[in-house]
C-alpha positions as CSV (number, residue, x, y, z in Angstrom):
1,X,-17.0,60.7,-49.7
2,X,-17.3,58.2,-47.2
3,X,-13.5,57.0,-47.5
4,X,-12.5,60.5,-47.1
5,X,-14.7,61.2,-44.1
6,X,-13.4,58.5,-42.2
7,X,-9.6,59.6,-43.3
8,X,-10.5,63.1,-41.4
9,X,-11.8,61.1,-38.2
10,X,-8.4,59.8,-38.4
11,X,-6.3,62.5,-38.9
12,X,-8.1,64.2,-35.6
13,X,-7.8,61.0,-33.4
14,X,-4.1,61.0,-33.9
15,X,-3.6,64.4,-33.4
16,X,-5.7,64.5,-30.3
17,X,-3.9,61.5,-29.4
18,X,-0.4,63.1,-29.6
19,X,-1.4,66.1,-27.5
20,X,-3.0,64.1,-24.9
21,X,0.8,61.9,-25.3
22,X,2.4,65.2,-25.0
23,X,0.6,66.1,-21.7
24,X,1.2,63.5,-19.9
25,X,5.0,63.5,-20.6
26,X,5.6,66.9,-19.4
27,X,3.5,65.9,-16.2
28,X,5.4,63.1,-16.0
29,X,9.0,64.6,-16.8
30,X,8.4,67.0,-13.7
31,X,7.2,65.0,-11.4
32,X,10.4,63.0,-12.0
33,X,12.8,66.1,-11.7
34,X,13.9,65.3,-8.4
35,X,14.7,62.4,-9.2
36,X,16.9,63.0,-12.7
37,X,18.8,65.4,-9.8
38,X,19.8,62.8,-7.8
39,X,20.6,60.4,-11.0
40,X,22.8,63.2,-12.2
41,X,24.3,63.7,-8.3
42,X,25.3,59.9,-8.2
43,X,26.7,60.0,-11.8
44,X,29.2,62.7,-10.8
45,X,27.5,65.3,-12.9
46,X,27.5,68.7,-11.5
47,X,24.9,71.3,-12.3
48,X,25.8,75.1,-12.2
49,X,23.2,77.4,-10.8
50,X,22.5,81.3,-12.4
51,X,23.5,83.5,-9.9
52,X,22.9,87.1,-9.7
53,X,26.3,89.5,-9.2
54,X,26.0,93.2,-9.7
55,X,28.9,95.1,-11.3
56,X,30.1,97.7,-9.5
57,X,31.7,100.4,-11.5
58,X,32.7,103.2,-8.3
59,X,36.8,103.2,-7.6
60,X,38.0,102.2,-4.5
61,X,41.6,102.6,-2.9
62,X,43.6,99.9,-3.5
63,X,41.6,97.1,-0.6
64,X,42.9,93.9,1.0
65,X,39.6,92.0,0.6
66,X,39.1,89.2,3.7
67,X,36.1,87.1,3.6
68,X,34.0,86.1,6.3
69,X,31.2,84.5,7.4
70,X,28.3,86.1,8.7
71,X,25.7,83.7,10.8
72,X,22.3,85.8,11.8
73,X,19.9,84.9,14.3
74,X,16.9,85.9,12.7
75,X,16.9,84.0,9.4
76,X,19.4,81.0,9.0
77,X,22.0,82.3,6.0
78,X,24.7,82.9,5.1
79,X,26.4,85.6,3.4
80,X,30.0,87.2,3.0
81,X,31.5,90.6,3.7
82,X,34.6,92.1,2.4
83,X,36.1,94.4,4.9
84,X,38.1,97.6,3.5
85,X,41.9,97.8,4.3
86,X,44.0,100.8,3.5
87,X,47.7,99.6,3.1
88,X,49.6,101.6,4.9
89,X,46.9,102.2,7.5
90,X,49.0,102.7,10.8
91,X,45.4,100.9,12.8
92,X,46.1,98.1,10.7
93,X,48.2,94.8,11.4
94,X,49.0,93.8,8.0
95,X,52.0,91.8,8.2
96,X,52.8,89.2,11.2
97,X,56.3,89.2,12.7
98,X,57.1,86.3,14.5
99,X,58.5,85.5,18.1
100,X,59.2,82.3,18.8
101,X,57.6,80.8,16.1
102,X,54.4,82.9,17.3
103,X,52.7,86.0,15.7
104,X,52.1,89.2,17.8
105,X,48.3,90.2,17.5
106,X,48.3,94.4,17.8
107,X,45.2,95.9,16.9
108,X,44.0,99.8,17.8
109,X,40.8,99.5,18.9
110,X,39.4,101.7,16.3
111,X,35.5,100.9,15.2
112,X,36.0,98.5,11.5
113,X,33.3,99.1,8.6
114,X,32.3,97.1,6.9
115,X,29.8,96.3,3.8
116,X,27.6,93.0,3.5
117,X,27.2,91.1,-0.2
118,X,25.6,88.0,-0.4
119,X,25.6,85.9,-3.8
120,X,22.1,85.4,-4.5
121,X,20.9,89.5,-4.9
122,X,22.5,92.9,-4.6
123,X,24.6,94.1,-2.0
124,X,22.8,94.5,1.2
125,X,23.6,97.4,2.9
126,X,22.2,96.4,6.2
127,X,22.3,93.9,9.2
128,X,19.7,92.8,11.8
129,X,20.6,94.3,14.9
130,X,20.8,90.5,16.1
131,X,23.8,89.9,13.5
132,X,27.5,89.3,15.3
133,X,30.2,89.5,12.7
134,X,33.6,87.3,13.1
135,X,36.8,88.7,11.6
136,X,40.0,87.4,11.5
137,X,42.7,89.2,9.7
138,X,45.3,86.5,10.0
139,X,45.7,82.9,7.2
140,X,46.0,80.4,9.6
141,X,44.1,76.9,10.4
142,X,40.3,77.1,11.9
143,X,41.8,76.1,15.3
144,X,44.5,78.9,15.2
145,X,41.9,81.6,14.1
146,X,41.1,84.5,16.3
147,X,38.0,86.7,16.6
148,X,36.6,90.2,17.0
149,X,33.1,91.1,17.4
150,X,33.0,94.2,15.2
151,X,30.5,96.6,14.9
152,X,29.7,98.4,11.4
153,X,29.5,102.6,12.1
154,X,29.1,105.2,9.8
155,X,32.1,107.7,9.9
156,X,31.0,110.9,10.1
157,X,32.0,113.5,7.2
158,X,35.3,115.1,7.5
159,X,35.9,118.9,6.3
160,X,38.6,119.1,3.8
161,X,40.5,121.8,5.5
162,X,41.1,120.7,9.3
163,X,42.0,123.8,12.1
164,X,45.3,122.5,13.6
165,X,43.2,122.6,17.2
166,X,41.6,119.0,15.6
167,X,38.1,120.7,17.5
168,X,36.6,121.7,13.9
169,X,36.2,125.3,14.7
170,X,34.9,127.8,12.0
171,X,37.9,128.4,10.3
172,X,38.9,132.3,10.7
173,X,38.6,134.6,7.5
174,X,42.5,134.9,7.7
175,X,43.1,131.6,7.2
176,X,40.5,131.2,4.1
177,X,42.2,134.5,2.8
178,X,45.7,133.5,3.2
179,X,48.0,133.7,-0.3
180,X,51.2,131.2,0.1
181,X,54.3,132.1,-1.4
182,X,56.6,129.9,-2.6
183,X,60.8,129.6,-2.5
184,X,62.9,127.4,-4.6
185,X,66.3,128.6,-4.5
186,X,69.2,129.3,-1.7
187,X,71.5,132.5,-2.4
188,X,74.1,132.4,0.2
189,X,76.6,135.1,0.7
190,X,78.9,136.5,3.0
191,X,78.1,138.0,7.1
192,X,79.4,139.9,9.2
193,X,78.0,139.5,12.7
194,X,78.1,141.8,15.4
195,X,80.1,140.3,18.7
196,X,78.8,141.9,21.7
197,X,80.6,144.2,24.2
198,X,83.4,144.4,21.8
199,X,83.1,148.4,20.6
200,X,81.5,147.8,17.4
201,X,83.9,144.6,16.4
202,X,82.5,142.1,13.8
203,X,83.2,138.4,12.9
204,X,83.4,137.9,9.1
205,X,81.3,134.2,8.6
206,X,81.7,133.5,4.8
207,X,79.6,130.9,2.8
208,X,81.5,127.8,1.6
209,X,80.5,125.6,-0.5
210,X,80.9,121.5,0.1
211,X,81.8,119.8,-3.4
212,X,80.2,116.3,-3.0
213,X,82.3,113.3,-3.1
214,X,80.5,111.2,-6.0
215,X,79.0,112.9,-9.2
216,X,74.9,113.1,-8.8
217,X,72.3,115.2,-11.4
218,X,69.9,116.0,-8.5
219,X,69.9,119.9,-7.4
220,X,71.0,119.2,-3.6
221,X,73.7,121.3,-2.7
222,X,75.2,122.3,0.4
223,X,77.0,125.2,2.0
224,X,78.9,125.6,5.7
225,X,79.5,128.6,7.3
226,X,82.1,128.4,10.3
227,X,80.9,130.3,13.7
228,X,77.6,131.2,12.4
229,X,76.3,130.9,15.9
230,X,78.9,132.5,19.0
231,X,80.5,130.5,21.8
232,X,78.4,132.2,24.2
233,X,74.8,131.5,22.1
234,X,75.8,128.1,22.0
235,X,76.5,127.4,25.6
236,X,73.5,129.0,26.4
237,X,71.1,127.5,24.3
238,X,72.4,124.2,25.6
239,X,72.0,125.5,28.9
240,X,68.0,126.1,28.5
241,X,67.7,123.3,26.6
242,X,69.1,121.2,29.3
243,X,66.8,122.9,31.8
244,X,63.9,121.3,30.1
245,X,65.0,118.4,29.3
246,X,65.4,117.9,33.2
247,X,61.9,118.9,33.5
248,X,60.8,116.0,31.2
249,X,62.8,113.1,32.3
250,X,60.7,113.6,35.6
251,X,57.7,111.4,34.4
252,X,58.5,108.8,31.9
253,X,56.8,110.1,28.8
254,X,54.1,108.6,26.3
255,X,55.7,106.8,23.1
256,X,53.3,107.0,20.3
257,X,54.2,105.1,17.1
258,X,53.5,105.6,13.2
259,X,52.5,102.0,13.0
260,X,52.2,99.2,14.2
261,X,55.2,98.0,12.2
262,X,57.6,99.9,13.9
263,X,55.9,99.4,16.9
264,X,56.5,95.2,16.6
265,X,59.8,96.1,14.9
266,X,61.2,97.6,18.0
267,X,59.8,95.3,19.8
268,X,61.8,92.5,18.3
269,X,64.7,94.4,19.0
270,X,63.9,95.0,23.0
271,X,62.7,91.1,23.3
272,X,64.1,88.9,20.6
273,X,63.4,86.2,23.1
274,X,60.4,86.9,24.7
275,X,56.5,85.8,23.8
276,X,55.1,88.8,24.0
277,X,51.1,89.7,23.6
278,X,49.7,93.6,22.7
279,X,45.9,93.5,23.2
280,X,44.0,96.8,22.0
281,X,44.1,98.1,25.9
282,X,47.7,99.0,25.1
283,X,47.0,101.9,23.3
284,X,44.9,105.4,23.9
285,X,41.7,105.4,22.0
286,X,41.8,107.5,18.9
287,X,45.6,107.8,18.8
288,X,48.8,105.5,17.7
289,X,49.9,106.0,21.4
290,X,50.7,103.3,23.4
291,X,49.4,104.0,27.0
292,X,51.6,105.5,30.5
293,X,52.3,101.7,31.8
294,X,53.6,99.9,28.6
295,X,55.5,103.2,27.7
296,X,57.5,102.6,31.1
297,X,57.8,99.6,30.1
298,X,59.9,99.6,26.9
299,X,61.6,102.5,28.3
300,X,62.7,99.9,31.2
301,X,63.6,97.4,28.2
302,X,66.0,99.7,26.8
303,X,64.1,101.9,24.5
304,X,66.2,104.9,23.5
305,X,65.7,108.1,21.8
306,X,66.8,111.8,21.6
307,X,65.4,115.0,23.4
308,X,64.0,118.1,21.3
309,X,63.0,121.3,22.7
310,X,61.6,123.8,20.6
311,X,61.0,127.7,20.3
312,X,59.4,129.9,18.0
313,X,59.9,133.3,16.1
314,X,58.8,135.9,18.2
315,X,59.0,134.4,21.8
316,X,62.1,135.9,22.5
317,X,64.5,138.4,21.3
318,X,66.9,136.0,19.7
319,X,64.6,133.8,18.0
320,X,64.3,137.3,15.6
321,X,67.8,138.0,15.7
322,X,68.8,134.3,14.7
323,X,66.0,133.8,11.9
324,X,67.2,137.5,10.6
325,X,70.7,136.0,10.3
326,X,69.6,133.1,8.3
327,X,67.7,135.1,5.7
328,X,70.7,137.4,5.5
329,X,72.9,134.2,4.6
330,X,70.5,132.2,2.5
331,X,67.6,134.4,1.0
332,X,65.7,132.0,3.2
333,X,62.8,133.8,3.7
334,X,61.7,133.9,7.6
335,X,57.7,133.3,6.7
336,X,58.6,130.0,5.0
337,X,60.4,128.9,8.9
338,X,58.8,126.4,10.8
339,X,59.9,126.3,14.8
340,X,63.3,125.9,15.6
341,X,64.6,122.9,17.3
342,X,67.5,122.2,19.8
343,X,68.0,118.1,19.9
344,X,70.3,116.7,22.4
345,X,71.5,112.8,21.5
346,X,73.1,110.7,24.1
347,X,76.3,108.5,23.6
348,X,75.1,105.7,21.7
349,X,72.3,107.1,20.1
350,X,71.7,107.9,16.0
351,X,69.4,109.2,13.5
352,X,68.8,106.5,10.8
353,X,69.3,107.6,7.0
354,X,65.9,109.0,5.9
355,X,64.8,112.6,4.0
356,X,63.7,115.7,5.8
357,X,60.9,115.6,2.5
358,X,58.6,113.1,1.7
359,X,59.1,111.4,-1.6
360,X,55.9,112.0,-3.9
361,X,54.8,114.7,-1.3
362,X,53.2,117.8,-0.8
363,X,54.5,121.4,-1.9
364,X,53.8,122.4,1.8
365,X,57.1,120.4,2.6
366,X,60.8,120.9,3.4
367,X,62.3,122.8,0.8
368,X,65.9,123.5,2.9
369,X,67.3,122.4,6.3
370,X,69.4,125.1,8.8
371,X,71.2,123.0,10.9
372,X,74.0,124.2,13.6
373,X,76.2,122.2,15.9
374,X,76.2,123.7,19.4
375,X,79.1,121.2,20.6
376,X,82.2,119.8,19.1
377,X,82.3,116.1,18.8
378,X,85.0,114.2,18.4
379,X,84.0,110.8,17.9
380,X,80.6,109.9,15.9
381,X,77.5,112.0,15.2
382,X,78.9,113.3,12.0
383,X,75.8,114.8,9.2
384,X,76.6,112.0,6.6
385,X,74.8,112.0,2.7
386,X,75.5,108.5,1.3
387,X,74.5,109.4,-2.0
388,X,76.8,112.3,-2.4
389,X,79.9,110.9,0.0
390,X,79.8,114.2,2.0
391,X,80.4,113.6,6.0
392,X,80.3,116.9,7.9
393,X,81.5,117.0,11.7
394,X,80.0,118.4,14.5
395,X,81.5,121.6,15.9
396,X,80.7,124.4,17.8
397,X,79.2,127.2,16.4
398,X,79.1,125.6,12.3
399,X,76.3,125.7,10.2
400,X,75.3,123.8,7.2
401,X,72.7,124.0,5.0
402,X,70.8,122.8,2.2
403,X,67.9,122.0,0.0
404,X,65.8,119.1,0.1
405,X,63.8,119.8,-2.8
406,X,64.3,120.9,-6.4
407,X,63.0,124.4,-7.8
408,X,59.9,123.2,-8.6
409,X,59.1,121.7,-5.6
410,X,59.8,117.9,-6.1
411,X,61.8,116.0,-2.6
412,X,65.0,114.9,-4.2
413,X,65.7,111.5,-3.2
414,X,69.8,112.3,-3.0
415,X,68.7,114.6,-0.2
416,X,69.2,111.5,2.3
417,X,71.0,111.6,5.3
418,X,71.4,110.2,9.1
419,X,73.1,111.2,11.9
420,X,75.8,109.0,12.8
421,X,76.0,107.5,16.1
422,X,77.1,109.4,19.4
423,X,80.7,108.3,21.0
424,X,81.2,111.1,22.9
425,X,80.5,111.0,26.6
426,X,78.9,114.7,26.8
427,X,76.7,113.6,23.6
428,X,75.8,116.0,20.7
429,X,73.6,119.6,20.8
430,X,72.2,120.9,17.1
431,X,70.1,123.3,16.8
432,X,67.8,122.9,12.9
433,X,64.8,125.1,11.6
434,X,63.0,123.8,8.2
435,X,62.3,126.1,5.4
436,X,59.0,125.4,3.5
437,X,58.7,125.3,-0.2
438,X,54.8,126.4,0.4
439,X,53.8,128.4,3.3
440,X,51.0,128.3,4.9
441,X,48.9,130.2,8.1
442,X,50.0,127.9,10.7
443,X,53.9,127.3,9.4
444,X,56.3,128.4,12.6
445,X,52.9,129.3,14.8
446,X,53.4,127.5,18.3
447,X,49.4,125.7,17.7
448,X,47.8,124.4,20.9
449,X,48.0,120.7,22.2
450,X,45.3,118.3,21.9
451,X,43.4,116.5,24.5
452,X,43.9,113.3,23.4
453,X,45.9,111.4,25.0
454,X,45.0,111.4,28.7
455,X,48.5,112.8,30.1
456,X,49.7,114.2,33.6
457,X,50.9,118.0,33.2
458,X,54.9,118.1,31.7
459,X,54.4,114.9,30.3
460,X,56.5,114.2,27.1
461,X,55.9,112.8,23.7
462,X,58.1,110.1,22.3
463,X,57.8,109.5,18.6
464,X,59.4,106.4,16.9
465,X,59.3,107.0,12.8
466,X,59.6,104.4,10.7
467,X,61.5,101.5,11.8
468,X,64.5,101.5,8.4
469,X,64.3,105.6,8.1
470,X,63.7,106.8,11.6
471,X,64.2,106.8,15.4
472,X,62.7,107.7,18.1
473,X,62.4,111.2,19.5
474,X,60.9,112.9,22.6
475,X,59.5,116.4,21.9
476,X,58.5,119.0,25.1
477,X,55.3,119.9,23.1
478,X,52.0,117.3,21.4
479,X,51.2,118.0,18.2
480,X,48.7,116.1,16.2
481,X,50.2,113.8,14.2
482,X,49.3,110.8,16.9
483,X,46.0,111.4,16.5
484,X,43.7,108.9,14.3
485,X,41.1,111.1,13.4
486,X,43.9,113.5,12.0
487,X,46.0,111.6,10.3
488,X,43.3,109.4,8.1
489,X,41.2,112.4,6.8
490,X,42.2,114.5,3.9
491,X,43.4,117.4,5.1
492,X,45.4,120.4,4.0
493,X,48.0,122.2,6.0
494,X,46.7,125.9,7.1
């Protein structure tokens, strides 16, 4: 009994000795920690640390993410934030041009957003009021990089349907109750069109159809009609239109752009040589309008464009009679017409190839284009379809038309055309009206100008399209396409 007692006095002091052991080690292993860290630091061995990331599972447009850093006043961190770029944004510089070696920096100054995330937690949603944010949108060294204070705003909630007077209005019961129609075919056949102070006499003006050059499957097809407009409607139109065009060379108009892009494009063209500098005080606030002085100034540089005047149905007696006369000839119907349009081009001067549609577009779009020549040109300016090998010349009084879209409502991309370059001294007069494949409340209404931008009375508009599928254009009358706040919301034509 006694050998066995002291056996269990033992077993008890070992055990008790291994826990005390055990203790101790685990005291000691972390009181060493920091220095097994540095051990493992000066062997080369790295250590990963857990970090928290939360999965985000919204959809976002398709984003150009650009990290930068963040350095707050009130607590010493740092964190990143990923700033949201729309391709295609025209308030966006996405891709440099250089000159001389140098890129230009063009920026709108529109407020950025932006969203803070930080590594160690969830996205934080907001800054210290203390917090300055750096952002540069260009890849280039630390000592190259510029910076913009930006401020993060909250946009305030667009309406999906947007009055065409941009104020936000309550929209009027006949707009909410408006049914659109829809056309997708032209029916053209024969007129005969009364000639004035001729006892009842008619001209016969029969349909003929152009047979394209090269074979296509697309459903564009064309038709001319010789004298569809009179000797003396042509000379007058070009008359008036002359008359305003006067009016609006007296102050050098506004150019506006639809992007930066074409803006830097055409400036390339202008200065190929020059070092040139565009700082956001070159442009109106809320619009892609460059401002009175540096409009004068590319205008001095050699910018060039075409004039358009434009009337409506309804503001004079032969804005009826003409859109009557289309109808008769096309089945066109007149409450699918926008305004019509006389545009005067200059000796020298051209249309690039591009589509009166917009590929992948709306229905609310361009179905067919009425187009007549008010002039005869001899040399240049010719209606040319590359696709289909079908050049039409300008002369007085012709008419051509034809559809831009198929029948059920899709921009065919054969419908491409330009408008050849002007030899003539006297330059070219067409007058155009575009037929809708949708209509809507506001199609072929003469809508109210906006405010924006700060303009002297009779000032014009020059717009410059995109740079490969566009020129430039001055109009007598603003619409709303400059505007910012227009063009980036969702909005529905009414």
């Amino acid at each position: 009994m006694a050998k066995e007692k002291s056996e269990n006095v033992q077993q008890a002091t070992s055990k008790l000795t291994l826990l005390f052991v055990a203790i101790a080690g685990g005291i000691v292993a972390i009181s060493l920690q920091p220095l097994i860290v540095v051990l493992y630091a000066r062997l080369g061995i790295t250590t990963a640390p857990i970090s928290y990331q939360e999965v985000s599972t919204r959809t976002t447009p398709e984003q150009i993410p650009i990290t930068t850093t963040i350095v707050t006043t009130s607590k010493p961190q740092t964190t990143t934030t990923k700033t949201i770029v729309i391709k295609n944004d025209p308030t966006i510089d996405e891709e440099p041009i250089l000159l001389k070696n140098e890129p230009i920096t063009i920026k709108f100054p529109e407020p950025t957003t932006t969203t803070t995330t930080t590594t160690k937690g969830p996205p934080v949603t907001k800054k210290p009021k203390s917090s300055t944010a750096k952002i540069s949108t260009k890849k280039v060294e630390p000592s190259d990089e510029t910076s913009k204070t930006v401020k993060s705003e909250k946009e305030p909630s667009q309406p999906d349907i947007i009055d065409v007077t941009g104020r936000n209005k309550e929209i009027p019961e006949e707009v909410k109750n408006f049914k659109s129609t829809r056309i997708n075919m032209i029916k053209t056949k024969k007129l005969w069109i009364p000639i004035p102070n001729s006892n009842g006499g008619h001209r016969r003006v029969p349909p003929v159809a152009i047979r394209a050059g090269k074979e296509h499957k697309s459903s564009v097809k064309h038709w001319l009609f010789e004298e569809f407009l009179s000797h003396d409607e042509c000379v007058n139109l070009i008359k008036v239109h002359k008359e305003h065009v006067e009016k609006m060379k007296e102050i050098d108009p506004i150019i506006c752009f639809d992007s930066i892009q074409t803006l830097r494009k055409h400036l390339k063209d202008l200065q190929p040589n020059t070092e040139l500098h565009v700082t956001p005080n070159d442009f109106t606030k809320g619009t892609t309008c460059i401002n009175a002085t540096f409009s004068s100034t590319l205008k001095q540089w050699g910018l060039k464009w075409s004039y358009s005047t434009a009337f409506y149905l309804g503001e004079s007696p032969f804005s009826t009679t003409l859109s009557k006369r289309i109808e008769d000839a096309t089945e066109l119907q007149s409450n699918h017409g926008g305004k019509f349009q006389i545009t005067s081009t200059d000796k020298g001067v051209g249309y690039k190839a591009h589509h009166d549609c917009t590929l992948n577009g709306l229905k609310q779009d361009r179905y067919a284009t009425f187009l007549s020549y008010l002039n005869t040109v001899k040399n240049g300016g010719e209606t040319e379809f590359q696709d289909l090998e079908i050049k039409i010349s300008p002369k007085e009084g012709r008419a051509i038309v034809w559809n831009n879209m198929n029948a059920d409502g899709v921009c065919e991309e054969n419908s491409i055309h330009s408008a050849n370059i002007v030899e003539d001294e006297e330059g070219k007069f067409v007058l155009q009206r575009w037929y809708y494949y949708e209509d809507f409340y506001s199609l072929g209404k003469r809508p109210p100008e906006p405010n924006q931008p700060e303009r002297s009375p009779g000032q014009a508009r020059v717009s410059c399209d995109e740079y490969d599928m566009g020129s430039c254009r001055a109009y007598d009358e603003w619409n709303y396409d400059h505007l910012l706040k227009y063009r980036n919301i969702n909005h529905n034509l009414i």
